[in-house]
VEXNUSE-725454 format. One record per residue (C-alpha): x, y, z; residue in three letters; residue number from 0. Coordinates in steps of 0.2 Angstrom, whole numbers, plus 5000, padded with zeros to 4 digits. Each point is the difference from the previous one (the first is absolute). Layout:
BEGIN
 east north   up residu num
    X     Y    Z    ALA NUM
...
! end
This chain:
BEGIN
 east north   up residu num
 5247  5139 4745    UNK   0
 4991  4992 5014    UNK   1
 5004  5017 5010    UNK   2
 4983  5009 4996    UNK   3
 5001  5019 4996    UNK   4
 4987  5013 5000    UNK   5
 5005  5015 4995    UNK   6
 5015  5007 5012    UNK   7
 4995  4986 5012    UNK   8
 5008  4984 4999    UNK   9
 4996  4982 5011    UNK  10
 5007  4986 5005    UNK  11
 5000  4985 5012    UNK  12
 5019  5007 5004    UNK  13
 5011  5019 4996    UNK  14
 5019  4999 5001    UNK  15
 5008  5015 5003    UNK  16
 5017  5002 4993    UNK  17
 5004  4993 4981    UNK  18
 5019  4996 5006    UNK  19
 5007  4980 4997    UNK  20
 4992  4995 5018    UNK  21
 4982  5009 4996    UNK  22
 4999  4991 4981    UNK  23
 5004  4984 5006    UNK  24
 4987  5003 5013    UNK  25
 4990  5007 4985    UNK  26
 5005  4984 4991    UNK  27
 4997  4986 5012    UNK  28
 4983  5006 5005    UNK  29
 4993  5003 4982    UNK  30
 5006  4981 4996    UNK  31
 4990  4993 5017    UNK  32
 4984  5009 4991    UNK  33
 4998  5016 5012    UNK  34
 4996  5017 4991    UNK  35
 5014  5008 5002    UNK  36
 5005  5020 4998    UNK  37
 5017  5005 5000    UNK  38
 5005  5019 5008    UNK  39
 5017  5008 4993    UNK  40
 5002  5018 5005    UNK  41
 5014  5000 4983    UNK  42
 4996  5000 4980    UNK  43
 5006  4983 5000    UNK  44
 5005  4985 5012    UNK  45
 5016  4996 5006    UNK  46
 5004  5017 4998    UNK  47
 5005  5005 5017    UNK  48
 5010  4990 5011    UNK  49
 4997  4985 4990    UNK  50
 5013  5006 4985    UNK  51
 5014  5005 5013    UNK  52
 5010  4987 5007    UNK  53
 5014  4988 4998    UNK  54
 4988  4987 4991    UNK  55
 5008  4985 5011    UNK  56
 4988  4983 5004    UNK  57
 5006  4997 5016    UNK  58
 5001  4982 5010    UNK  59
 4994  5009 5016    UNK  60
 5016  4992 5005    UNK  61
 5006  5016 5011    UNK  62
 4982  5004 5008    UNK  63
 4997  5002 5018    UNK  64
 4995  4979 5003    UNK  65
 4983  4999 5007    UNK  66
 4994  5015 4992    UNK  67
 4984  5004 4988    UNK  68
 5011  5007 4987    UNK  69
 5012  4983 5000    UNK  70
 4985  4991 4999    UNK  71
 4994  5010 4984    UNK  72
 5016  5001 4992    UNK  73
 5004  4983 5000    UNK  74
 4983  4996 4995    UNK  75
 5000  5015 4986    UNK  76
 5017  4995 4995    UNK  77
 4992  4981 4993    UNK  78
 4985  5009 4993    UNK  79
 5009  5013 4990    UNK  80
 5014  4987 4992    UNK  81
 4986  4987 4995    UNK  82
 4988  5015 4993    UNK  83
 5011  5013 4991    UNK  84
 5007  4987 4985    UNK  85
 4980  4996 4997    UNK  86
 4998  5019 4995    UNK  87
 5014  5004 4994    UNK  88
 5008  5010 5013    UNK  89
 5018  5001 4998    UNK  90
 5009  4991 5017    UNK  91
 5018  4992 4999    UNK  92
 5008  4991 5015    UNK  93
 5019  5004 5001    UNK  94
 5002  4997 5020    UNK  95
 5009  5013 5013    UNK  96
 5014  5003 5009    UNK  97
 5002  5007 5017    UNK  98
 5016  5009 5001    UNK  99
 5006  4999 5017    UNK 100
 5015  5016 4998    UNK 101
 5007  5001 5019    UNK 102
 5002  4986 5015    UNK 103
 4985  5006 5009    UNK 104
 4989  4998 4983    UNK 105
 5007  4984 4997    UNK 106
 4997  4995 5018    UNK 107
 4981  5002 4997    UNK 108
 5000  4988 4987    UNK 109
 4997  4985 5009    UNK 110
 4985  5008 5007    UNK 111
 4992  5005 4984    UNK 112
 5003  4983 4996    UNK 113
 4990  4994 5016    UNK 114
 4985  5014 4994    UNK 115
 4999  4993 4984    UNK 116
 4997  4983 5008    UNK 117
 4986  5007 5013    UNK 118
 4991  5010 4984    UNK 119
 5000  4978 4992    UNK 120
 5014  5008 4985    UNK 121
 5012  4986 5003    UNK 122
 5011  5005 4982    UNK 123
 5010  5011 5008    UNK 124
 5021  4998 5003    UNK 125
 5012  5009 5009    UNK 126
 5018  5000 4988    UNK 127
 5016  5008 5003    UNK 128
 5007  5014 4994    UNK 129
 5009  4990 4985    UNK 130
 4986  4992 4993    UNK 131
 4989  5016 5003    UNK 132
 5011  5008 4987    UNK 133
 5001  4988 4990    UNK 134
 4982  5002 4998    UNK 135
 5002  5016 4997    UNK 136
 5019  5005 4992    UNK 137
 4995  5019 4999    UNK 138
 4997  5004 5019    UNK 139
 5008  5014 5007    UNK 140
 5017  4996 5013    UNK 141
 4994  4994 5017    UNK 142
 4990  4985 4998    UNK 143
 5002  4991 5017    UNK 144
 4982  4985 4995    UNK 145
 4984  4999 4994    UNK 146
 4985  4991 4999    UNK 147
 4992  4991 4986    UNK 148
 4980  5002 4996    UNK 149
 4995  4991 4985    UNK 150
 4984  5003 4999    UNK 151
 4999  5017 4999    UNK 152
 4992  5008 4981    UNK 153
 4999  5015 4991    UNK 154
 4984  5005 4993    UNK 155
 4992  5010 4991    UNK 156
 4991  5016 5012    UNK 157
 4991  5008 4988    UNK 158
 4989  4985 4991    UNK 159
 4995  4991 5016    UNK 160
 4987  5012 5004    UNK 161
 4993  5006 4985    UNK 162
 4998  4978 4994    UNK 163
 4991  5000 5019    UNK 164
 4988  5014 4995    UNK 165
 4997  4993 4981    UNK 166
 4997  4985 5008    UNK 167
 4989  5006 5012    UNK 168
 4992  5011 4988    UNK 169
 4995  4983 4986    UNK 170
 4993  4992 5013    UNK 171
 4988  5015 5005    UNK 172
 5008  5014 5012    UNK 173
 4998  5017 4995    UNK 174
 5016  5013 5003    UNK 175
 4996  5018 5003    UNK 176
 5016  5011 4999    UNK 177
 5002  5018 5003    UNK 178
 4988  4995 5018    UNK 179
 5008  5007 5015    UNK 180
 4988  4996 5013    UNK 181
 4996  5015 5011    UNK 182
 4987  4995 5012    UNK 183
 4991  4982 5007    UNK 184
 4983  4996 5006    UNK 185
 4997  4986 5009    UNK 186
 4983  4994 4999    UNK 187
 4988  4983 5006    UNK 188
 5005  4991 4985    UNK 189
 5011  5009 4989    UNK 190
 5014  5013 5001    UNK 191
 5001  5015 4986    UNK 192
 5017  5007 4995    UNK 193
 4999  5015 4993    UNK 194
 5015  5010 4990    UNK 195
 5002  5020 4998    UNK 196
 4989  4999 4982    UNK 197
 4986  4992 5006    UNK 198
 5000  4985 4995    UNK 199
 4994  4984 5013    UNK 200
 5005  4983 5003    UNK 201
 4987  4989 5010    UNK 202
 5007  4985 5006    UNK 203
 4997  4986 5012    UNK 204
 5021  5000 5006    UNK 205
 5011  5009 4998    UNK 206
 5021  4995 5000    UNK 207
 5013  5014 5005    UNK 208
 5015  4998 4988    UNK 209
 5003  5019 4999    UNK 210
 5020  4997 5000    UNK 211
 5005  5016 5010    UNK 212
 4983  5005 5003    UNK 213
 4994  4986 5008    UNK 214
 5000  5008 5018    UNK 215
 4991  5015 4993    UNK 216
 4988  4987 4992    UNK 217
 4999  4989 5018    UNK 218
 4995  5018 5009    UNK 219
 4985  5002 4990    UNK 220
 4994  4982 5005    UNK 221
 5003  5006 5018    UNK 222
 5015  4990 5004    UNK 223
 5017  5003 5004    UNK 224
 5015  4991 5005    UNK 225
 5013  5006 4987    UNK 226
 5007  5014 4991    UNK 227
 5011  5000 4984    UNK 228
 5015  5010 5001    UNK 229
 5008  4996 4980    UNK 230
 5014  4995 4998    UNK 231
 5010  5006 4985    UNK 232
 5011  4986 4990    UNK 233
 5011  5010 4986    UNK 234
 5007  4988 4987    UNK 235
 5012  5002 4987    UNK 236
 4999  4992 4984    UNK 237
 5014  4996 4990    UNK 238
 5003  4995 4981    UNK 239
 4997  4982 4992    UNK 240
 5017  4999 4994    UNK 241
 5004  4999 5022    UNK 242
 4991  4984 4999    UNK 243
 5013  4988 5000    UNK 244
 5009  5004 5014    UNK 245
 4989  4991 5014    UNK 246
 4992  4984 4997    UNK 247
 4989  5001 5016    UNK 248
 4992  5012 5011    UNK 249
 5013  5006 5010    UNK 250
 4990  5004 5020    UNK 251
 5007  5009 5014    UNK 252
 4999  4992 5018    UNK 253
 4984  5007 5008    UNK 254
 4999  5012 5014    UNK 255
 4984  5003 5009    UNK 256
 4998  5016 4994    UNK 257
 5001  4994 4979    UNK 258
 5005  4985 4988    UNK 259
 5015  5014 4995    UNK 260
 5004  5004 4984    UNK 261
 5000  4984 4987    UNK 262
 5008  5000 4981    UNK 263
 4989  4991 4991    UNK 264
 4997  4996 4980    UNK 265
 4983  5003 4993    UNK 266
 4987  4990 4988    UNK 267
 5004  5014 4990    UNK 268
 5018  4998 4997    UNK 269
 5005  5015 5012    UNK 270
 5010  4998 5017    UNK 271
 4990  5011 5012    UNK 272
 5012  5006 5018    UNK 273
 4986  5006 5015    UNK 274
 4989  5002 5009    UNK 275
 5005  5013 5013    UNK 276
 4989  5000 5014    UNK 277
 4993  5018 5007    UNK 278
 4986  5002 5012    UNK 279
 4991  5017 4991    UNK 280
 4985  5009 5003    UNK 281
 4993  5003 4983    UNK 282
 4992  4987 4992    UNK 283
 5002  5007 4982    UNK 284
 5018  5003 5000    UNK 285
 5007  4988 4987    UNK 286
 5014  5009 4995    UNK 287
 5018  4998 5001    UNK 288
 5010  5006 5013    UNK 289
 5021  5006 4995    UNK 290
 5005  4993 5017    UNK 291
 4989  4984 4997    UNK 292
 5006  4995 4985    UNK 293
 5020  5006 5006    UNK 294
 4996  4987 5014    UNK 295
 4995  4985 4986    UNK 296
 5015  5004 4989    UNK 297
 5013  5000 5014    UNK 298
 4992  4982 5007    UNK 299
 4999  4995 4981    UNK 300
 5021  5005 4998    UNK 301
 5004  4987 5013    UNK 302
 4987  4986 4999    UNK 303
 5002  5001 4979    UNK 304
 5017  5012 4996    UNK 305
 4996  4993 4980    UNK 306
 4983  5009 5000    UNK 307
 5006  5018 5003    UNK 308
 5006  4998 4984    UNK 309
 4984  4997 4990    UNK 310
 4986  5015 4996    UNK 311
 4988  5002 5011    UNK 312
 4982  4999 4989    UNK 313
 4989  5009 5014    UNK 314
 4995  5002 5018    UNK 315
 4983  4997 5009    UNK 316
 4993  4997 5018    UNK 317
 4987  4995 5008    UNK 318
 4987  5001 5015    UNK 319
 5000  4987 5013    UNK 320
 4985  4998 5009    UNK 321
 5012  4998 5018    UNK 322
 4989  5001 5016    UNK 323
 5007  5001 5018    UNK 324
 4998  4979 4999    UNK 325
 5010  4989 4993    UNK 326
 4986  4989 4996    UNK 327
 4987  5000 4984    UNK 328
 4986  5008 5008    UNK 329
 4984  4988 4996    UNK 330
 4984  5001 5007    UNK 331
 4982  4996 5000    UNK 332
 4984  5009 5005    UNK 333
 4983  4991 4999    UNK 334
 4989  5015 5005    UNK 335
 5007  5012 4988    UNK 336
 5003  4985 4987    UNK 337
 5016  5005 4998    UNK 338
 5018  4993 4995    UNK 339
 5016  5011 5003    UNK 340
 5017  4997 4991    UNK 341
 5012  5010 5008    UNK 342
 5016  5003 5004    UNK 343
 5005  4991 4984    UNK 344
 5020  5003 4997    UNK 345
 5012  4995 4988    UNK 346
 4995  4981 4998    UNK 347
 4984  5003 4994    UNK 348
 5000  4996 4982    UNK 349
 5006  4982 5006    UNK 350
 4985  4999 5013    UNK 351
 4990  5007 4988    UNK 352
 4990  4984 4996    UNK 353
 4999  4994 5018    UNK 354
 4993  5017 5005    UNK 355
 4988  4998 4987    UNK 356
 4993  4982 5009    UNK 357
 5002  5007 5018    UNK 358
 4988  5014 4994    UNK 359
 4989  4987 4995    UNK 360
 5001  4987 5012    UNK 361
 4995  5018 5013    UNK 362
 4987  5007 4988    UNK 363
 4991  4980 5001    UNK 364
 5001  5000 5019    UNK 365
 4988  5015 4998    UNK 366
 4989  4993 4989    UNK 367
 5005  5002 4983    UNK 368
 4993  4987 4990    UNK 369
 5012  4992 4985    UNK 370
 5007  4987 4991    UNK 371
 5015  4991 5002    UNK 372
 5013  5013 4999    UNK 373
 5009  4986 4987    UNK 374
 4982  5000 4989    UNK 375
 4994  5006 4988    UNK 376
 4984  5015 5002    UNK 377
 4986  4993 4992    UNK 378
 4997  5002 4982    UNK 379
 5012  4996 4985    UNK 380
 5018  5002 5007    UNK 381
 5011  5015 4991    UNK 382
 5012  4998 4989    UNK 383
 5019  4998 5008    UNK 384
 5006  5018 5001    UNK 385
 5019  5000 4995    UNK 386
 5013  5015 5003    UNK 387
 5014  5007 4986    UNK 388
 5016  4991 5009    UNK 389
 5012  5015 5003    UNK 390
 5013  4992 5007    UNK 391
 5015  4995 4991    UNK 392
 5001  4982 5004    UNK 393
 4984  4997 4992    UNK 394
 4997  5002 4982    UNK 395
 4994  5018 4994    UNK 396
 4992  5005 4985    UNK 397
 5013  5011 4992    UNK 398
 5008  4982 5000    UNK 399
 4985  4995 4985    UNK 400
 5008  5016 4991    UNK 401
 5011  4994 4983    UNK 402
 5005  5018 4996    UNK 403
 4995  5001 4985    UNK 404
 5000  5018 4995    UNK 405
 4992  5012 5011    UNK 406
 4986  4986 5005    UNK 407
 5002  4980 5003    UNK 408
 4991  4986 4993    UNK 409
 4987  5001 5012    UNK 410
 4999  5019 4996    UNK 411
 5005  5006 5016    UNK 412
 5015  5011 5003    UNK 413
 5010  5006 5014    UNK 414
 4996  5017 5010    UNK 415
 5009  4999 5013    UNK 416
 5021  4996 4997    UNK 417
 5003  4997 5017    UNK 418
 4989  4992 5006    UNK 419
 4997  4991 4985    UNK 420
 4981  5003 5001    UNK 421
 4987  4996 4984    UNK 422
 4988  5012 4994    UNK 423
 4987  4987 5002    UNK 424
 5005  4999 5018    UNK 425
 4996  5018 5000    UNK 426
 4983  5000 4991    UNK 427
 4995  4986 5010    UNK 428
 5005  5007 5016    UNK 429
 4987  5015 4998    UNK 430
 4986  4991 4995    UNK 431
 4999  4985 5012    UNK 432
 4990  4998 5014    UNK 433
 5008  5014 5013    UNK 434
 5008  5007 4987    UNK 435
 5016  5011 5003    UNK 436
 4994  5017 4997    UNK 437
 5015  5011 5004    UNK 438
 5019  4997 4998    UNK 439
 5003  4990 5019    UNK 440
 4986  4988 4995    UNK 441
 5006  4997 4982    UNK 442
 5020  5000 5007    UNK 443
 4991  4985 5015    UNK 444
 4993  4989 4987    UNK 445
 5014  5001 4986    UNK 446
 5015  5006 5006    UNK 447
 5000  5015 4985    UNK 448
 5009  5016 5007    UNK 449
 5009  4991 5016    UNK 450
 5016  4998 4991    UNK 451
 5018  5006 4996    UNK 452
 4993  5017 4992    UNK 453
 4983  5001 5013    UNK 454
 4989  5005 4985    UNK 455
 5012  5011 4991    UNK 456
 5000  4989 4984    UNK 457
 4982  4995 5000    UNK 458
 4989  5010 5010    UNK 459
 4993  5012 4983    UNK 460
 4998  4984 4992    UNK 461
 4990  4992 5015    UNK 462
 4990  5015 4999    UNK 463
 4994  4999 4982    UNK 464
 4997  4984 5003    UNK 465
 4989  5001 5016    UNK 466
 4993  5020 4995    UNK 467
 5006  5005 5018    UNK 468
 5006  5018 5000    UNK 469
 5020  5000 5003    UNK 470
 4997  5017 5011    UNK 471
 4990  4990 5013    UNK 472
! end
């Protein structure tokens, strides 16, 4: 590691506070350009909050406000993340949208989504009539009046991206600390110390604020304001692979300025997710479901996808936004507090995650941090490629290397998990990696076991003996 610890203190030329996909790309791009680099999660694990919640969509950018710094950094994020996730294996799949337009006033605004697309440079987009809009899509509800074509839209994999940033940034020489939920910050001449509730200290030279939903909390303690996060809570519903082959694209509301709406959309994973609702909330731990949230997704699901109502429903999640009173990406830059801030980051920011990551460099070199090339190598003999488990389903899978022989294959691997067709090598690899999973979230984010058809019910005494976890925990 080229963070150096003593004891319960810990430096570094840089501390990033927040272990979600936009604070391990950070972690990841600055470990690459040679600087020291400690990353801060508050969680046992990364991606574990806001990261793992969301409708795991890379978005063109091509609805963003034009001019804005989130447009910029989508469109930006969009190209890094399709050109980087095939190198490590992150599962993505491009299947394109369609923006149902369901009344005369939607279709009206058609034309000047068209024209945003244009102004945010996404010039792939067509506006189509209501004829060929179904026949896109045969298995839309009644009422289908146009649309609007997005080729370029993807599906990716939510759960992979950051944990590949973090090895990544890990091989090349950051150190993560988990379960450190920085409660106070000194600011000092040279250095700032970050201390969490244990007593344990990071010393660092900068610091970046990509707390998620705490970043306003994180941007008081540097004395600065400007913002607050009011979360914004995004239920979804997830619904059985065997729905899959009613929609070939993702199927997109027409915008309001309030929310992108409510979008049908398939997964890497095999699954049609419907969501995400949109509610301004206080609490910024409430992540459960609401009766009248998910009451509100199945009667837009019944006219946008009649067919789907039919199908199981496999589970139910939400999460956190990190909505502040702008409608902007709240980016800044302070020198005498050698400081970065990441805030307001909303709903695109697993596409932006990459671009963040080189704005948070290019600000943390205007203020005298010194590295390489952010497309270098650190010095020293360059790491081995790091390569993810693909989960998605239009890649190939180990389960597929399975002959069924028996109980066990020729490899001598054998299937845990039915549903999710999930190898117990998969699973014994998954908990001795680097940032290994060490409860049943983190093992369900790297392989998929448990987030099936029977949520755990077929395999979760069998994933215990295999991992020694107590099944009472």
């Amino acid at each position: 590691d080229r963070a150096d610890r003593h004891g319960d203190v810990v430096h570094a030329d840089v501390a990033g506070v927040g272990g979600g996909v936009v604070g391990c790309a950070v972690a990841r791009v600055l470990a690459l350009a040679g600087a020291s680099v400690v990353l801060l999660e508050r969680n046992g694990d990364v991606g574990a909050g806001t990261s793992k919640a969301n409708t795991a969509i890379l978005h063109t950018g091509f609805d963003a406000v034009p001019g804005s710094v989130e447009s910029r950094l989508v469109a930006r994020g969009y190209e890094l993340l399709r050109r980087y996730a095939p190198t490590v294996g992150v599962s993505i799949e491009e299947t394109g949208a369609v923006l149902v337009a369901w009344d005369d006033q939607q279709a009206a605004s058609l034309d000047s989504l068209h024209s945003k697309a244009l102004a945010n440079g996404y010039i792939h987009t067509e506006v189509i009539d209501a004829a060929t809009t179904r026949g896109l899509e045969p298995h839309l509800g009644p009422g289908v009046v146009g649309g609007m074509i997005v080729p370029g839209e993807h599906l990716i994999d939510p759960w992979s991206t950051p944990l590949a940033f973090a090895r990544e940034a890990i091989a090349d020489g950051a150190r993560v600390e988990l379960d450190f939920a920085v409660d106070s910050v000194s600011i000092e001449r040279d250095v700032t110390t970050l201390r969490d509730r244990r007593g344990r200290r990071v010393v660092a030279r900068f610091v970046v604020n990509a707390a998620g939903l705490e970043g306003d909390t994180m941007h008081r303690r540097f004395g600065f304001a400007g913002f607050s996060i009011r979360p914004r809570r995004g239920e979804l519903i997830v619904f059985d692979k065997l729905a899959r082959p009613l929609l070939g694209h993702t199927i997109l509301p027409v915008p309001t300025a309030q929310t992108k709406g409510v979008l049908v959309a398939p997964t890497v994973f095999g699954n049609v997710i419907v969501g995400p609702t949109a509610d301004d909330i206080e609490e910024r731990t409430a992540t459960g479901s609401t009766r009248a949230g998910l009451d509100d997704l199945l009667t837009k699901a019944r006219r946008i996808l009649p067919d789907l109502l039919a199908h199981e429903v496999t589970a139910v999640y939400a999460g956190l936004r990190a909505a502040t009173e702008h409608s902007d990406y709240q980016l800044s830059a302070h020198p005498d507090a050698r400081y970065v801030c990441l805030g307001g980051i909303r709903s695109t920011g697993l596409t932006a995650s990459m671009a963040l990551a080189e704005e948070a460099l290019a600000m943390l070199r205007t203020m005298g941090l010194e590295t390489a090339s952010p497309d270098s190598a650190p010095s020293g003999p360059r790491r081995a490629p790091i390569r993810m488990t693909p989960l998605g389903e239009a890649g190939h899978r180990p389960y597929e290397d399975w002959q069924g022989e028996g109980q066990r294959g020729a490899s001598g691997d054998r299937i845990v998990c039915h549903c999710e067709r999930v190898t117990e090598r998969e699973i014994t690899d998954a908990c001795t990696a680097v940032l290994p999973a060490n409860d049943v979230d983190g093992l369900r984010r790297r392989t998929r076991a448990l987030a099936g058809r029977c949520q755990g019910f077929y395999c979760f005494a069998e994933i215990c003996a295999l991992t020694g976890w107590d099944p009472s925990r």
